[in-house]
N, CA, C and O atoms as CSV, one atom per row, in Angstrom:
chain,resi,resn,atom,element,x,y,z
A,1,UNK,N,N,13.527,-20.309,11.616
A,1,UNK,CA,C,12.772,-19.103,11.886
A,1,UNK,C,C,12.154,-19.224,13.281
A,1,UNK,O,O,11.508,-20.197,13.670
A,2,UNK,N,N,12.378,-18.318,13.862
A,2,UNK,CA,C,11.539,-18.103,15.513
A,2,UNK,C,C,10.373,-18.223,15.371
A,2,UNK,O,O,9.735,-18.335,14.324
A,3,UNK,N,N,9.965,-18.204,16.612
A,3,UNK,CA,C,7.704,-17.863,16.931
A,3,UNK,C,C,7.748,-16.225,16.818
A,3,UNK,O,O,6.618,-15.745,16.913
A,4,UNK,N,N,8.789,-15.260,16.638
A,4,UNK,CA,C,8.919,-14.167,17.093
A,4,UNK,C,C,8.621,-13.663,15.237
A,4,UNK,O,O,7.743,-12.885,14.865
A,5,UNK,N,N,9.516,-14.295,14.443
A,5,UNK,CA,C,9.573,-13.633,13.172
A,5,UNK,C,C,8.561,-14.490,12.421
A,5,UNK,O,O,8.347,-14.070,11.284
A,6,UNK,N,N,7.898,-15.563,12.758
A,6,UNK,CA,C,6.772,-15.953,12.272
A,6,UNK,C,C,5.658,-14.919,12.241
A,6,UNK,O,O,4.982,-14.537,11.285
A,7,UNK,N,N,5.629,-14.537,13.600
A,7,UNK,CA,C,4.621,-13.837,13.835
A,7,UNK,C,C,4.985,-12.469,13.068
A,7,UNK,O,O,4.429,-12.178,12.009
A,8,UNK,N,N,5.685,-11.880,13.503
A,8,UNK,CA,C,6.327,-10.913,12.096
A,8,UNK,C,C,5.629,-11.067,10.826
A,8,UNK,O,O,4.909,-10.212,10.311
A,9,UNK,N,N,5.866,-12.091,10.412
A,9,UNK,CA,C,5.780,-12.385,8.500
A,9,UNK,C,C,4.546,-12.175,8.541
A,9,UNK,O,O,4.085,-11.277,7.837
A,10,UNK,N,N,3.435,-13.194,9.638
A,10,UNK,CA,C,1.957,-13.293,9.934
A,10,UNK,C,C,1.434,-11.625,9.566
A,10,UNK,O,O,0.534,-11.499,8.737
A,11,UNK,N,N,1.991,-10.469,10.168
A,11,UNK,CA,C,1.407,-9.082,10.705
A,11,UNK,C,C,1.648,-8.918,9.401
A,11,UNK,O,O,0.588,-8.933,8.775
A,12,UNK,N,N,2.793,-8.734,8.575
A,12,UNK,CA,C,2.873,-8.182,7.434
A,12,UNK,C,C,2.493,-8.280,6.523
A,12,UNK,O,O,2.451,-7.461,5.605
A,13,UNK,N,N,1.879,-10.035,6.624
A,13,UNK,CA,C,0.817,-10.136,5.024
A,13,UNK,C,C,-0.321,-10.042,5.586
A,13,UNK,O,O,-1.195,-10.372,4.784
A,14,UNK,N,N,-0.881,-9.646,6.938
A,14,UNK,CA,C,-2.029,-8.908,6.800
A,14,UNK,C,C,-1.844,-7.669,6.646
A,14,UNK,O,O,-2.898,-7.150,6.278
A,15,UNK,N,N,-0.824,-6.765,6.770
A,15,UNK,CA,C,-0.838,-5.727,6.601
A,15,UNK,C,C,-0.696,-5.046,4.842
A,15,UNK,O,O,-1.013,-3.952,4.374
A,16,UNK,N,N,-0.100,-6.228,4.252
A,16,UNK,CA,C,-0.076,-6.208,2.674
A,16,UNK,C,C,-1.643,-6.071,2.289
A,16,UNK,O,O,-2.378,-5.234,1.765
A,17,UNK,N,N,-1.750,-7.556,2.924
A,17,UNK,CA,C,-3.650,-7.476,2.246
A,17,UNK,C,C,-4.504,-6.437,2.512
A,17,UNK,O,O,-5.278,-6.062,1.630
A,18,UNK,N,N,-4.479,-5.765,3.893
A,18,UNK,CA,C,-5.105,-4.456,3.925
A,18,UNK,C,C,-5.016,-3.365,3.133
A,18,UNK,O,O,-5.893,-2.615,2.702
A,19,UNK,N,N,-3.414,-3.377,2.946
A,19,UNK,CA,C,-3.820,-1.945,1.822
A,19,UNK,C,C,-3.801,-2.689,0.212
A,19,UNK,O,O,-3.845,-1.806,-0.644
A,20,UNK,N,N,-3.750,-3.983,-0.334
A,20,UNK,CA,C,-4.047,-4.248,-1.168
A,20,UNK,C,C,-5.762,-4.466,-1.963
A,20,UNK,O,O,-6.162,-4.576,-3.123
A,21,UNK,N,N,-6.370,-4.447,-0.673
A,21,UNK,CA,C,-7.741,-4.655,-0.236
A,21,UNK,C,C,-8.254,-2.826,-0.526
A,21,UNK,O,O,-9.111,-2.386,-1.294
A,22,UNK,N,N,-7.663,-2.356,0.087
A,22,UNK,CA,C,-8.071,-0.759,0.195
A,22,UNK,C,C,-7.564,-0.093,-1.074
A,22,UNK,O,O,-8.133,0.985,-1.249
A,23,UNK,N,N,-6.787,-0.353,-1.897
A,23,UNK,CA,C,-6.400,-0.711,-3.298
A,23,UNK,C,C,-7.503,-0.680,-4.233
A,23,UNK,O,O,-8.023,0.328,-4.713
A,24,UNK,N,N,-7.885,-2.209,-4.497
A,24,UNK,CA,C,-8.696,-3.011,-5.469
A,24,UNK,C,C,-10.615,-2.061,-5.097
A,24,UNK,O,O,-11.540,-1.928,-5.898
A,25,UNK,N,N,-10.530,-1.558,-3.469
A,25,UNK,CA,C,-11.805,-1.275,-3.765
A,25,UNK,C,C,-11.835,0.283,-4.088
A,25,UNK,O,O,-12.892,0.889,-4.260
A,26,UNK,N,N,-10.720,0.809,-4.147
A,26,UNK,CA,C,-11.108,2.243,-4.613
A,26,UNK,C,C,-10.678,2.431,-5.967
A,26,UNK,O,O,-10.681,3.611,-6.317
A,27,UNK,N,N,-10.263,1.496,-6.933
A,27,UNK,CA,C,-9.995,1.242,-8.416
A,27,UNK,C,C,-11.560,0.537,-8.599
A,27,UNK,O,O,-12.358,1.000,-9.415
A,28,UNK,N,N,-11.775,-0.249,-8.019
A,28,UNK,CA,C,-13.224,-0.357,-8.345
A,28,UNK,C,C,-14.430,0.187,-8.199
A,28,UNK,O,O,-15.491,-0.074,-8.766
A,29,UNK,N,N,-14.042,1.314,-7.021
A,29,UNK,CA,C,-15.534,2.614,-6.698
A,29,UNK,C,C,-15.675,3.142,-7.973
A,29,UNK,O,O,-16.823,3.456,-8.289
A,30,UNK,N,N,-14.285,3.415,-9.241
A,30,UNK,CA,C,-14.071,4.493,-10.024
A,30,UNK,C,C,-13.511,5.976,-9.278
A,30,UNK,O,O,-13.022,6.365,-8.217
A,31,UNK,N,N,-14.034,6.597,-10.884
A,31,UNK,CA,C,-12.981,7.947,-10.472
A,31,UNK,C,C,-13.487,8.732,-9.230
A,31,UNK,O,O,-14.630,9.184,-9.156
A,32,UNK,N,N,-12.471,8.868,-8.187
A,32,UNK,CA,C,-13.053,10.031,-7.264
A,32,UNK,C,C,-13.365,9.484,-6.259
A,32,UNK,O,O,-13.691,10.091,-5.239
A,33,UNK,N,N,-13.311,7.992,-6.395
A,33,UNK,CA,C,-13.909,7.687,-4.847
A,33,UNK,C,C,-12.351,7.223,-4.201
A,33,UNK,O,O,-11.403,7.134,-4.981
A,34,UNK,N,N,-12.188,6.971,-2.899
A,34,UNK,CA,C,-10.909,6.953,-1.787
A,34,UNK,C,C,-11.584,6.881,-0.816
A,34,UNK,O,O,-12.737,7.215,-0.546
A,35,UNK,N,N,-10.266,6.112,0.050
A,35,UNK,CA,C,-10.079,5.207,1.054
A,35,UNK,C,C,-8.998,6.006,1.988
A,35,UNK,O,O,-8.038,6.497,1.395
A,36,UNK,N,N,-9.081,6.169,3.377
A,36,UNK,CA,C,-8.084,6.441,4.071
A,36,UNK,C,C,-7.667,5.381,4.748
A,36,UNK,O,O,-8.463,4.514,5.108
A,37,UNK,N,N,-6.384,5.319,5.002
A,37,UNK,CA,C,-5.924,3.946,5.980
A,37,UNK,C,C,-4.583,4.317,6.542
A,37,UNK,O,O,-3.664,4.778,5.866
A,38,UNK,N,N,-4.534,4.023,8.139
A,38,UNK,CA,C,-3.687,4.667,8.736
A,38,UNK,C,C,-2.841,3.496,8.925
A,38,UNK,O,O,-3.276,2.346,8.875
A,39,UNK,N,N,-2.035,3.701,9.070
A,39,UNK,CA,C,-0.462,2.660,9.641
A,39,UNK,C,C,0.169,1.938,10.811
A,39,UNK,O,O,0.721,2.712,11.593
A,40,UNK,N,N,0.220,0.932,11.066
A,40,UNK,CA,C,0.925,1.363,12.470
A,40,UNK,C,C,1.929,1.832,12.734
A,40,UNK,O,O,2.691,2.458,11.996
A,41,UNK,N,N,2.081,1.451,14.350
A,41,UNK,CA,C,3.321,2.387,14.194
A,41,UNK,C,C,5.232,1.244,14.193
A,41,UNK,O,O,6.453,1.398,14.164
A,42,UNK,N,N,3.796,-0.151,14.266
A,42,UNK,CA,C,5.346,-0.992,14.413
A,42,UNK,C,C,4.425,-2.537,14.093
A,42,UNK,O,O,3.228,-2.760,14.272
A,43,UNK,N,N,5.656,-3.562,13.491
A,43,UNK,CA,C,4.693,-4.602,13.236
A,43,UNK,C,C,5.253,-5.983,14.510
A,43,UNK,O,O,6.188,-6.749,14.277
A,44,UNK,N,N,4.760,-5.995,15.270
A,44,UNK,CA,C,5.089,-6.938,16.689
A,44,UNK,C,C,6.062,-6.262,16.911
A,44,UNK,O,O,6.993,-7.029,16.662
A,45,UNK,N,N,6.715,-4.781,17.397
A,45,UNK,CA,C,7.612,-4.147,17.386
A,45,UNK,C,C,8.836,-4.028,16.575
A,45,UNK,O,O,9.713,-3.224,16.894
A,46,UNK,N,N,8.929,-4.717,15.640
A,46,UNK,CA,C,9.602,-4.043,14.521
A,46,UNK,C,C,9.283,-3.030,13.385
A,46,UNK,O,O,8.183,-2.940,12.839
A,47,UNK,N,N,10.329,-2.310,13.108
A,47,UNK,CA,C,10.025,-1.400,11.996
A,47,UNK,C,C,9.744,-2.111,10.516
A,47,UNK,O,O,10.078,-3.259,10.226
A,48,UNK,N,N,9.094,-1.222,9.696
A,48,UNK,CA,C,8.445,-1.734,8.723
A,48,UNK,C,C,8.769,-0.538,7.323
A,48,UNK,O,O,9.349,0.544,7.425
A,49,UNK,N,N,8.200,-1.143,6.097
A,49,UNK,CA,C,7.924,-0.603,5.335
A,49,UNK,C,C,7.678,-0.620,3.656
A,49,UNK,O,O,8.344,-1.022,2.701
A,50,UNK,N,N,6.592,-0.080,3.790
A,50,UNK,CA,C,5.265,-0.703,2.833
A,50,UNK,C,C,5.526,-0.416,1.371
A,50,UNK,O,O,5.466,0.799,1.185
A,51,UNK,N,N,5.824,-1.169,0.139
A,51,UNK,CA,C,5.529,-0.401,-1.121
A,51,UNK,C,C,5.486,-1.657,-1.754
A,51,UNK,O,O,5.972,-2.788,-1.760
A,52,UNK,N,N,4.184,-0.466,-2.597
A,52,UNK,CA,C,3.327,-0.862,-3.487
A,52,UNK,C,C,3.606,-0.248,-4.908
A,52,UNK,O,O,3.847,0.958,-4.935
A,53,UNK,N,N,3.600,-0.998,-6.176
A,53,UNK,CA,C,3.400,-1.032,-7.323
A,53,UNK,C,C,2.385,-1.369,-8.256
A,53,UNK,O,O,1.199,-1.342,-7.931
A,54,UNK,N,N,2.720,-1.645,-9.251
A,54,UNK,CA,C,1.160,-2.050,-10.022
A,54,UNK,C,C,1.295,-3.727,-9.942
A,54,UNK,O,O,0.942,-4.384,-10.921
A,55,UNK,N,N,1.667,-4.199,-9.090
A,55,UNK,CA,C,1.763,-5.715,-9.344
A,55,UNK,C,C,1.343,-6.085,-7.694
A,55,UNK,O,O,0.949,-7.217,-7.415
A,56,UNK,N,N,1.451,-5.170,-6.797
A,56,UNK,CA,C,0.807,-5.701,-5.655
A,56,UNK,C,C,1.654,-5.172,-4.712
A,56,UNK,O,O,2.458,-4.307,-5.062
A,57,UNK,N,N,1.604,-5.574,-3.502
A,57,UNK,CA,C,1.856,-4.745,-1.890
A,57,UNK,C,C,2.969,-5.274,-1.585
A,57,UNK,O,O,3.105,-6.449,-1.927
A,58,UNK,N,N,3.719,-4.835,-1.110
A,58,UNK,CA,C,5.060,-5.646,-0.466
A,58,UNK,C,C,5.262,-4.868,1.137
A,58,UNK,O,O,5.123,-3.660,1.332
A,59,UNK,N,N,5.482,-5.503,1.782
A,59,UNK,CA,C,5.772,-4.931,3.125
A,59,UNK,C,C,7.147,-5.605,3.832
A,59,UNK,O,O,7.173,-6.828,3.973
A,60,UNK,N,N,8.387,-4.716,4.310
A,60,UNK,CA,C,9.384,-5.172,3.918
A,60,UNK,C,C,9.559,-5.080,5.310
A,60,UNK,O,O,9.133,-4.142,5.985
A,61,UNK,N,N,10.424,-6.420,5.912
A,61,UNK,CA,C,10.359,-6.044,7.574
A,61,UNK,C,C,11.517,-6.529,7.701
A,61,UNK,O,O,11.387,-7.725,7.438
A,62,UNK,N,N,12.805,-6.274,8.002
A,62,UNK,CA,C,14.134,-6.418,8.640
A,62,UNK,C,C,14.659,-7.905,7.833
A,62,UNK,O,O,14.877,-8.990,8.374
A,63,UNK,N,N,14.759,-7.608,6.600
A,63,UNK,CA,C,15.168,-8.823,5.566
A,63,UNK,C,C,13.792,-9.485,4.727
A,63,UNK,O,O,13.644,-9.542,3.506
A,64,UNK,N,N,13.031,-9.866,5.590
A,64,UNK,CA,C,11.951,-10.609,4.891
A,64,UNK,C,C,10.533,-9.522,4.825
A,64,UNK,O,O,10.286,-8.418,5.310
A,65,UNK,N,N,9.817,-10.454,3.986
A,65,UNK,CA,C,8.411,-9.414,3.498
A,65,UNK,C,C,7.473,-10.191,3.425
A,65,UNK,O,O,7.511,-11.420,3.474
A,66,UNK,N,N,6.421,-9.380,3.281
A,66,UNK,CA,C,5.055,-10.021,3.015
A,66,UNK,C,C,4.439,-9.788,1.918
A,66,UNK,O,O,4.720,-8.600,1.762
A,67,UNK,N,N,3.841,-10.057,1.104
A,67,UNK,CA,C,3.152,-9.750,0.002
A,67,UNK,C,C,1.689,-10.241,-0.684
A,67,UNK,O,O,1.155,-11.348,-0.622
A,68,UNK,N,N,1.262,-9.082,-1.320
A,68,UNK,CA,C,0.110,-9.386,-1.835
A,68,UNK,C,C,-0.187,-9.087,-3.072
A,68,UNK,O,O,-0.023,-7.984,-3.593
A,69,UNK,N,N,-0.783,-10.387,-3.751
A,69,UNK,CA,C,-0.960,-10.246,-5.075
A,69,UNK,C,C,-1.887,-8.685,-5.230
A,69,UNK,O,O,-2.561,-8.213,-4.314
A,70,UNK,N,N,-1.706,-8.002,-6.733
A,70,UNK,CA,C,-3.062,-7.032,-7.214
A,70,UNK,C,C,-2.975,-7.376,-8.593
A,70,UNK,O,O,-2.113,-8.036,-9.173
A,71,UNK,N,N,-3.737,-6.968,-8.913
A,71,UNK,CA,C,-4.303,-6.903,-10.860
A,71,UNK,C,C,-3.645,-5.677,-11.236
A,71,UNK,O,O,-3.881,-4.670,-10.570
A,72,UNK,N,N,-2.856,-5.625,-12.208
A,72,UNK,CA,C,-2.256,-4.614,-12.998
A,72,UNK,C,C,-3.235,-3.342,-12.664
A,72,UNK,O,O,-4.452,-3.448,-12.817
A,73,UNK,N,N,-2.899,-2.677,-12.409
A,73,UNK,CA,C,-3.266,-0.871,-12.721
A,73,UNK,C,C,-2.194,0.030,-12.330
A,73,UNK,O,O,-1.267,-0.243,-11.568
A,74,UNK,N,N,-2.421,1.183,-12.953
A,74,UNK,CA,C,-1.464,2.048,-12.617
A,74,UNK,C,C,-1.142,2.803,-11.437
A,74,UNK,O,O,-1.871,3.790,-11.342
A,75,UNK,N,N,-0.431,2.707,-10.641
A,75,UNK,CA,C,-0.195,3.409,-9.108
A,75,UNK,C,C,0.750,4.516,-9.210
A,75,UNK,O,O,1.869,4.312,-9.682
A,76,UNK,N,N,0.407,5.623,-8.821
A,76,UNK,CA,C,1.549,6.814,-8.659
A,76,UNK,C,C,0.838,7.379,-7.861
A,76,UNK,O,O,-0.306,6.983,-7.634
A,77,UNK,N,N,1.613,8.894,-7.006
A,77,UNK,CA,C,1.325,10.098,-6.148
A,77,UNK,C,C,1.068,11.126,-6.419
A,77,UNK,O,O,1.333,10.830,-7.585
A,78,UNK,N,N,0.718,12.378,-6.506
A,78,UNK,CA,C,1.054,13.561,-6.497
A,78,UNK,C,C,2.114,13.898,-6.984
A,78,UNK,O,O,2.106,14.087,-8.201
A,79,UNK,N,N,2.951,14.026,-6.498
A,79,UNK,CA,C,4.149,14.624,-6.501
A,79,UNK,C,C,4.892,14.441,-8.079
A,79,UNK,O,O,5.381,15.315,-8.794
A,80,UNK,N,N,4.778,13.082,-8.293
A,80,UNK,CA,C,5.779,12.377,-9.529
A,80,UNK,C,C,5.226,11.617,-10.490
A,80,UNK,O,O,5.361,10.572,-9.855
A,81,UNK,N,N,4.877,11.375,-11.176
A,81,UNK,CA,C,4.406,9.866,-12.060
A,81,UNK,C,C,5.078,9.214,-11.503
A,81,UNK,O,O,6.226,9.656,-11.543
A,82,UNK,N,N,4.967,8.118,-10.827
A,82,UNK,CA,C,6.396,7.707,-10.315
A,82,UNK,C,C,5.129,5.713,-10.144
A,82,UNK,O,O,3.925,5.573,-9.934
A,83,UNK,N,N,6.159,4.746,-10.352
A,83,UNK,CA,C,5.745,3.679,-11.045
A,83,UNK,C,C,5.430,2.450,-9.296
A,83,UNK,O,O,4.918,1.331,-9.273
A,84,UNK,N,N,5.913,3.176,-8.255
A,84,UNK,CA,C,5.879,2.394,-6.765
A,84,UNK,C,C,5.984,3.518,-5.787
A,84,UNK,O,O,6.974,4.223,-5.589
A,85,UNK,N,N,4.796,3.583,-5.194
A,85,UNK,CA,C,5.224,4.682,-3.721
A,85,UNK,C,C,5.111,3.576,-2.472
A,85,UNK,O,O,4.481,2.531,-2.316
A,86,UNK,N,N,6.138,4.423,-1.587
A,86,UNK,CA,C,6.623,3.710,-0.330
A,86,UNK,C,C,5.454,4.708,1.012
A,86,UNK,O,O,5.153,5.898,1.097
A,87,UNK,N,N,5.157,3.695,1.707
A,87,UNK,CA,C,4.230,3.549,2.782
A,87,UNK,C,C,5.428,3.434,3.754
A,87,UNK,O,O,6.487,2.831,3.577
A,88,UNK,N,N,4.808,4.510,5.354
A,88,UNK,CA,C,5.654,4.775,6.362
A,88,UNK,C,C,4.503,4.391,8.029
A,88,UNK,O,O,3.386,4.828,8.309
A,89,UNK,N,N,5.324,3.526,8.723
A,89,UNK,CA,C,4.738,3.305,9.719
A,89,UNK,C,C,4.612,4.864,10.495
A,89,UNK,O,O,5.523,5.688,10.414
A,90,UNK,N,N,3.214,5.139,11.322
A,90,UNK,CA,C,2.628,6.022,12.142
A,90,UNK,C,C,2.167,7.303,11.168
A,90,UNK,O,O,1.651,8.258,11.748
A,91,UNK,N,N,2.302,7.358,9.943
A,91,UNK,CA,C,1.394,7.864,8.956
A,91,UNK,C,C,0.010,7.383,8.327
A,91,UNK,O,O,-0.359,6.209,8.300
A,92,UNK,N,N,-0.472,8.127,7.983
A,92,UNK,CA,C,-1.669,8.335,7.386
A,92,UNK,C,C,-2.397,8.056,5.920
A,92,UNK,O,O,-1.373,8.371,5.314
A,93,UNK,N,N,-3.037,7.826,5.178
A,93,UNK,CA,C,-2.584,7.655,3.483
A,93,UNK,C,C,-3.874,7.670,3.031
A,93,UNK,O,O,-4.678,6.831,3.437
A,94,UNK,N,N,-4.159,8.470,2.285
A,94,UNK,CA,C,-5.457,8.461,1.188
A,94,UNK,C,C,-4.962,7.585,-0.081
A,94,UNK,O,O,-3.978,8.038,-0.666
A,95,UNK,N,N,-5.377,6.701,-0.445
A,95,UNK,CA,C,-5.670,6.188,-1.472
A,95,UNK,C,C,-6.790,6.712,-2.167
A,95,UNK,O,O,-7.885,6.841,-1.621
A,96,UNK,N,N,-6.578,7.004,-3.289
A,96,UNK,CA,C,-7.763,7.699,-4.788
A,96,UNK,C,C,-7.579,7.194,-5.871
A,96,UNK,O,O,-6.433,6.978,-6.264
A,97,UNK,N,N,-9.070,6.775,-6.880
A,97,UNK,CA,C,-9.082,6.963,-8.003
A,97,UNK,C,C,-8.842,7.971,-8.926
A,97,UNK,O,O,-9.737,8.804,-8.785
A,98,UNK,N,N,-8.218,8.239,-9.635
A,98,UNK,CA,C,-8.203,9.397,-10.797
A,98,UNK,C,C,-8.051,9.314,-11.933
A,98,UNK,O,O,-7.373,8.349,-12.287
A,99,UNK,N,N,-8.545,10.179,-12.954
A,99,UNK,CA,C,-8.260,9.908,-14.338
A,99,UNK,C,C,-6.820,10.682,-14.513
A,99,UNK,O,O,-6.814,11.897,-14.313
A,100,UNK,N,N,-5.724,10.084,-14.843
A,100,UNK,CA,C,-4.493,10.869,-15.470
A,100,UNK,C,C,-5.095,11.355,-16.750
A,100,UNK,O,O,-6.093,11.068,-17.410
A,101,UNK,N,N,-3.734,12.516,-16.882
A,101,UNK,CA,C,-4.053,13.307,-18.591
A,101,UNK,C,C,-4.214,12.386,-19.791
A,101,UNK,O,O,-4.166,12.917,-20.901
A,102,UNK,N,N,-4.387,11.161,-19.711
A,102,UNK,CA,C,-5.028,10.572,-20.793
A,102,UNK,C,C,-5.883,9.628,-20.623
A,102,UNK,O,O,-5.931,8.446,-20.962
A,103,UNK,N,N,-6.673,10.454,-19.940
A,103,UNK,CA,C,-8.251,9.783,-19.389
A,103,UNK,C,C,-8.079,8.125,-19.060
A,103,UNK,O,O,-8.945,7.300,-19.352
A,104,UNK,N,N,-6.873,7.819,-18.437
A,104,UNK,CA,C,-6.424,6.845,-18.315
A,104,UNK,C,C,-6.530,6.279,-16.826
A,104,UNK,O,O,-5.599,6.627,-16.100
A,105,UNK,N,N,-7.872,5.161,-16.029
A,105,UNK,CA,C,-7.709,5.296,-14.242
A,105,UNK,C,C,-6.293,5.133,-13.746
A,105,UNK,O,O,-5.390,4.462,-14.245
A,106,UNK,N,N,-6.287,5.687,-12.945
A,106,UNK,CA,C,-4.684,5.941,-12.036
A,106,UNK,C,C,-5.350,6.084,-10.445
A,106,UNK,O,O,-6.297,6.735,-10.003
A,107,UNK,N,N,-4.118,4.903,-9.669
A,107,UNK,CA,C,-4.969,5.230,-7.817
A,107,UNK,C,C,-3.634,5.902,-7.801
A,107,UNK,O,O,-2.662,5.846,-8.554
A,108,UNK,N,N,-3.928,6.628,-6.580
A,108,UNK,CA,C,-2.631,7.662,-6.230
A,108,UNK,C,C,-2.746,7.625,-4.873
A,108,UNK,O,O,-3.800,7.853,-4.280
A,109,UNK,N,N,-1.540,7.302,-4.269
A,109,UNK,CA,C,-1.139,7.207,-2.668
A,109,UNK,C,C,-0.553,8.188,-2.582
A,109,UNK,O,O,0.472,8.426,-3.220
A,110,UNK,N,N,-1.350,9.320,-1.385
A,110,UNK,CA,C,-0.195,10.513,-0.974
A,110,UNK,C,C,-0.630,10.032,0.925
A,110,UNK,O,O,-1.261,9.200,1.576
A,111,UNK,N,N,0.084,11.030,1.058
A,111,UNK,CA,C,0.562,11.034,2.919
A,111,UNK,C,C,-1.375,12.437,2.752
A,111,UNK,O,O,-1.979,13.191,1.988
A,112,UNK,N,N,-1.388,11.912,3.949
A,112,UNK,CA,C,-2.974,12.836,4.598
A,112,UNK,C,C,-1.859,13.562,5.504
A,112,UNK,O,O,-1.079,12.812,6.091
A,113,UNK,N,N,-1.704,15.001,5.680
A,113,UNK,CA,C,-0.991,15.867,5.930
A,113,UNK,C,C,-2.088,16.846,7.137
A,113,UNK,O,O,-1.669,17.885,7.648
C-alpha cells in the first residue's frame, strides 16, 4: 500500500466516524432532534462513497473502505423504508430522529435540497 492510499483509508475512517458520530447523537437527542453534515467533495482527491446501515458507516473509496462500528437501530429515508442509504460527495444531509408508524425510533438520512 502507498503513503497516497494510506492516507486515503486515514480520511475515510474519519469520515465514517463523523457521520457515525452525527448518527449515535441524534438517536440519542430522541425524536425530532437532527444534525446536518455536509460532505466533501473528494477524499485526498479521490472519489468516494458513503453508506450506512443499522450496523455502522462504511465509506467506500476505489476498492477499499473505511468503517465504523454503530449500535443496532433502524436507518431509512424518506422516500423508501429502505434498510442502507448511500451518502454522495459535495452534498448535504440531515440526519433525524423519528418515530415510524409503530412508534418505533427510526434516524432517516435524506439529501438537504
Amino acid at each position: 500500500m502507498t503513503a497516497q492510499e494510506t492516507t486515503e483509508l486515514v480520511e475515510a475512517r474519519l469520515l465514517s466516524e463523523k457521520v457515525a458520530q452525527a448518527i449515535e447523537v441524534c438517536y440519542s437527542g430522541g425524536e425530532g432532534h437532527h444534525i446536518m453534515i455536509e460532505m466533501p467533495s473528494d477524499l485526498k482527491g479521490s472519489d468516494y462513497k458513503v453508506k450506512v446501515n443499522q450496523s455502522g458507516v462504511t465509506v467506500l473509496l476505489g476498492g477499499r473502505c473505511g468503517y465504523s462500528f454503530s449500535y443496532a437501530k433502524k436507518i431509512s429515508n424518506y422516500d423508501v423504508n429502505q434498510y442502507e442509504v448511500f451518502m454522495f460527495p459535495k452534498k448535504t444531509y440531515i440526519i433525524r430522529n423519528v418515530k415510524d408508524t409503530h412508534n418505533y425510533p427510526t434516524v432517516i438520512i435524506f439529501e438537504d435540497l
